[in-house]
N, C-alpha and C positions, 0 to 999 in steps of 0.2 A: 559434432565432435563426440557425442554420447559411444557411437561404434567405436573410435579409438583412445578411447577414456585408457583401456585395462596397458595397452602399450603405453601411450605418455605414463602413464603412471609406474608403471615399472623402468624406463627409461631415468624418473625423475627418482624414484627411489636408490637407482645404481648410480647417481650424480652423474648422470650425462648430459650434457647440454643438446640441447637441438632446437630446429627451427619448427615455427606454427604457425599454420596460414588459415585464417578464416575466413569465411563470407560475410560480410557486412553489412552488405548492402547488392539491392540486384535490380536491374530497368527488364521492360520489357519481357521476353521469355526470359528463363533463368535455367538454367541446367540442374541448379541445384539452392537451395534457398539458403537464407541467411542461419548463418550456423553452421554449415556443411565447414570443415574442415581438413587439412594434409598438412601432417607432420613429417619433415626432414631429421632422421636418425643417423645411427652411428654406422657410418662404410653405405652415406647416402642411401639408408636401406628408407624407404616413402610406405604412409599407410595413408588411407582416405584420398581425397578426392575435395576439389573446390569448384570443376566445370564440366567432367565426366569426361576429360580429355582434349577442351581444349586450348587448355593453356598453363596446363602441371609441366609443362619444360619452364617457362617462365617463373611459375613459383616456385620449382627448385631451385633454381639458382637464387633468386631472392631470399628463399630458408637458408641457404647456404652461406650468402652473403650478410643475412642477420645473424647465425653465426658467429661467424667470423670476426665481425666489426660489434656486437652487442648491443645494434641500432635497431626497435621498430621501422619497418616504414607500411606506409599508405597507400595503394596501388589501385587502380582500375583499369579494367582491361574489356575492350570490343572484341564480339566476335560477329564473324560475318555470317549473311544466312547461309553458305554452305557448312561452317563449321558448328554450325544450331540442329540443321538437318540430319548432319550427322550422327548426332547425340539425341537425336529423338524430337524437335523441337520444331517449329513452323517457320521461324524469323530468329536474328541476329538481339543481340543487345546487348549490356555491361553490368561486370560485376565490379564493386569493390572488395578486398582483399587487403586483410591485415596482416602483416607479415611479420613474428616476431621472433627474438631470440628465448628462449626457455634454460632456464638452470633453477636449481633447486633454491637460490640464495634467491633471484629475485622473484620466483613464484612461490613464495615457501606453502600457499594453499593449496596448492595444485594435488599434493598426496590426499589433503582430507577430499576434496570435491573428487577426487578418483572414486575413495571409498564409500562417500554419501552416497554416489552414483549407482555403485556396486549394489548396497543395498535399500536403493528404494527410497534414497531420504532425499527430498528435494532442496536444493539449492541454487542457486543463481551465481554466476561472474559476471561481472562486471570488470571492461575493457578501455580505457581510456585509447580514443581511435585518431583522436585530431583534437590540436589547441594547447594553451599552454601551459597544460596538465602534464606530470611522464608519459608519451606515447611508449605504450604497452604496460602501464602499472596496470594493476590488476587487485579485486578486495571481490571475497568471496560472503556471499549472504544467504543465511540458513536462518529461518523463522524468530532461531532465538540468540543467535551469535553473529559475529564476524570475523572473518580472518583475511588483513592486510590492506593495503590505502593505496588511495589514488593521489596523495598528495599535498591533499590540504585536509583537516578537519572537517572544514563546513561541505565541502563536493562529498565526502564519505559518505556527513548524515544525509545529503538529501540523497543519494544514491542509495545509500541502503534504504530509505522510505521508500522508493517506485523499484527498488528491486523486490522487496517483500509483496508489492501490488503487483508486479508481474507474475512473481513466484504462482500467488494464491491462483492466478489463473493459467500459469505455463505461458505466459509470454515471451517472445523472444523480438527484440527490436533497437535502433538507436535512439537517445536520447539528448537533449543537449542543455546544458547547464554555463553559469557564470563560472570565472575563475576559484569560486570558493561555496559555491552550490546554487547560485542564484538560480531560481526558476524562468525569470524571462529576459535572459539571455543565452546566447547560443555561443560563447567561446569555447567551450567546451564540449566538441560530442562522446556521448561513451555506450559503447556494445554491451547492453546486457540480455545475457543469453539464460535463459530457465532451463534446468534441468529436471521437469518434472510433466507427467501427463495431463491435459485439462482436466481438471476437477469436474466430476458428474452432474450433471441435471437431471433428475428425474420427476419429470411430469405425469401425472396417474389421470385420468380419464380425459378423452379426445376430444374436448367440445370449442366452442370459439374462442372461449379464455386461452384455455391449454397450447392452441396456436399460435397464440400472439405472444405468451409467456415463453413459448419454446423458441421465437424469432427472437425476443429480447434476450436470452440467455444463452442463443448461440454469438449472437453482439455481443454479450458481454466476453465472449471465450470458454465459455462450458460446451462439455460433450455433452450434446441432450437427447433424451431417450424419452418417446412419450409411449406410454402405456394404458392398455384399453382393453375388458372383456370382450367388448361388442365390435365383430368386426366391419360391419356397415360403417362407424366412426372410426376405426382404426386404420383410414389408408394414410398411404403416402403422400398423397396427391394435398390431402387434407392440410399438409405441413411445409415447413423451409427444405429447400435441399439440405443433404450433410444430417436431418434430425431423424433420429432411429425410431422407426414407431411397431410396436412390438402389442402383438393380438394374444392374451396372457390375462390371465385371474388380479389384480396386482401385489396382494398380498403375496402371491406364491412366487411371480415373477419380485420381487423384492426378496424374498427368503432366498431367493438363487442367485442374486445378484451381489457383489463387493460393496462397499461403500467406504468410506475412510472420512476424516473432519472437514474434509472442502466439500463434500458432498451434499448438493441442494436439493430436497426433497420438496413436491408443491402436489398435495393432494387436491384434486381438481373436479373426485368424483361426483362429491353435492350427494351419497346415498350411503344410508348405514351400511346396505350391506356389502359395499366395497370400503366405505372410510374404514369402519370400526377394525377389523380383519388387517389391514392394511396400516394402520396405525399403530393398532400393536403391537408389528412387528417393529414399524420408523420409530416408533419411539425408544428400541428398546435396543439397538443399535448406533456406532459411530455415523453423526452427520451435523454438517455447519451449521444447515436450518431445514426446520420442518414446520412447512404452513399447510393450512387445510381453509380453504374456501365454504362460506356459509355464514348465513345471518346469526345473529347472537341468540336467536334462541334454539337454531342448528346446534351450534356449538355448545350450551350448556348440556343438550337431551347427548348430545355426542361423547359429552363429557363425562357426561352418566353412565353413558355404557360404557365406557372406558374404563371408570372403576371398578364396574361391574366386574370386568377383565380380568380387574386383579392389578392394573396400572398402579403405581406409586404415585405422591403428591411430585415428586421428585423430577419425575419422567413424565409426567402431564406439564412439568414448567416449562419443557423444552417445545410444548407446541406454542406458532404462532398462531391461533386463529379469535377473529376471522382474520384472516391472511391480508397482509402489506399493511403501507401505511397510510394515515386517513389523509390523503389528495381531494377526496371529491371522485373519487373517480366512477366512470360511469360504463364508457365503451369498453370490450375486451382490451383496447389498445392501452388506456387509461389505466385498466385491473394491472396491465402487466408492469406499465411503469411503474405502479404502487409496490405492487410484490417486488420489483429491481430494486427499489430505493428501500424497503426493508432487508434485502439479502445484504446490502453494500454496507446499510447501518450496522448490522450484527456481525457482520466482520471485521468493522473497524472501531465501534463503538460509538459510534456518531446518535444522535440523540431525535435526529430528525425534524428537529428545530430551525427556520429557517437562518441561513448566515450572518442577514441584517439582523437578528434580532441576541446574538450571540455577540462574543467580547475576546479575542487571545487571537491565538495563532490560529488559522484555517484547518491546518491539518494533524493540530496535535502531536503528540508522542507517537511512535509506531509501536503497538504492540510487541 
């Protein structure tokens, strides 16, 4: 829906009403994933796309007849393997498709998530798709607000809790909840869709930790980039499909590089003269977390040069080393889960503590 944000939004600002059909859900090949959207405008004028053609006659009239009647509905639709082949595809299979009415009364967050969109600022919606929630309410969720309900009070707060954990990672997916947010009940499912790019990983030297740290943080939903002076450790081959591995100095490759607050940094290299260099750049820039790997007497002599630098006591708090948390851990597979379960702590504030030995509610406040 991101590509027909700036039209719905101008549509919703001049009080038009119109219809919106999204992807849901998809089996098998898919033409287009969940989230792909087509909005029904004014003098039937169509933007986007829900199956790349084979079955927008369908959802027109469906946008037209929500409309119309100011009903949600719920639809899925088969397509056969010649109408998959057509569209680029191997095999046949089903999408579901939300089809709803849009005005500015009952979406009234639709303007701001235009404009978050516009500039950059991440958000999530959230779609009540089935159950005996409103099909098609709608409550939009921004890191540190909300605007609008699904219904009940309690489905809001637990949807905005797993919208904000979608967000941190750009998740897009269904969810299913009790009448009034229960977690292990499924009366309720609801579309929450991220509008935001995965947050970065960036792993600094190629070796067997950094492999198995880069596999656990593409599971987790980060974009990960491993980085390496030496390119005999810096191939491909070495890593998961999908992880970017880049043959680069890393300090300089970090001075070139973006980063923002979800950005996970795992210094990997284990050697002054790529930590130190490297560090004083991570440290002195926007990022979630910055761990660096080595034994405790690494990290004091590491700590030393760092002052040496010219580091603050301030910007030396924001490292974690020695990196993750204490598991026991021994194998590279082991280091990574450590390091997973420190990144997930320091984002949500979790104490690291096991469950049985804690007291309240599992999940706390949402940030």
């Amino acid at each position: 829906m991101r590509e027909i944000l700036p039209v719905l939004g101008g549509w919703w600002s001049a009080r038009i009403p119109f219809g919106l059909a999204t992807v849901v859900a998809v089996s098998r090949s898919a033409p287009r994933d969940p989230g792909a959207a087509m909005a029904v405008g004014p003098d039937d004028e169509v933007v986007g796309s829900v199956s790349g053609g084979c079955v927008e006659g369908a959802v027109l009239e469906l946008a037209q007849e929500a409309v119309a009647s100011g009903r949600a509905r719920l639809e899925t639709f088969g397509y056969s393997d010649e109408d998959a082949f057509s569209v680029g595809l191997t095999c046949g299979g089903e999408i579901t498709v939300l089809v709803r009415p849009v005005t500015r009364e009952r979406d009234p967050a639709l303007g701001a998530v235009a404009e978050s969109v516009a500039a950059g600022r991440p958000v999530t919606v959230a779609t009540v798709t089935d159950g005996p929630a409103p099909r098609g309410a709608t409550l939009a969720v921004w890191p540190d607000e909300t605007l609008g309900s699904l219904g009940a009070a309690g489905l809001d707060a637990a949807v905005t809790a797993d919208a904000r954990g979608e967000l941190a990672v750009g998740a897009t997916g269904v969810r299913h909840y009790g009448p009034h947010g229960e977690r292990r009940e499924d009366a309720v499912s609801v579309f929450v869709e991220s509008f935001a790019p995965p947050p970065r990983m960036l792993v600094f030297g190629a070796i067997d930790y950094a492999a198995a740290v880069a596999r656990i943080g593409d599971f987790m939903g980060y974009r990960v980039t491993v980085c390496d002076a030496r390119p005999v450790f810096a191939t491909p081959r070495r890593f998961p499909p999908g992880v970017e591995v880049v043959v680069d100095w890393p300090h300089r490759y970090l001075a070139g590089t973006g980063t923002d607050e979800r950005t996970v940094i795992c210094v990997l290299t284990h050697d002054p003269k790529f930590d130190v260099p490297l560090l004083r750049e991570a440290l002195r820039r926007p990022a979630a977390y910055i761990g660096a790997m080595g034994s405790r007497r690494t990290h004091t002599e590491r700590r030393e040069r760092l002052v040496a630098e010219g580091l603050t006591e301030a910007e030396l708090a924001r490292l974690r080393s020695p990196v993750g948390l204490d598991l026991g851990a021994r194998t590279p597979e082991e280091v990574a889960v450590s390091v997973a379960a420190e990144i997930v702590a320091l984002r949500w504030g979790g104490s690291g503590v096991p469950l049985a030995a804690t007291a309240g509610a599992i999940h706390g406040a949402t940030p």
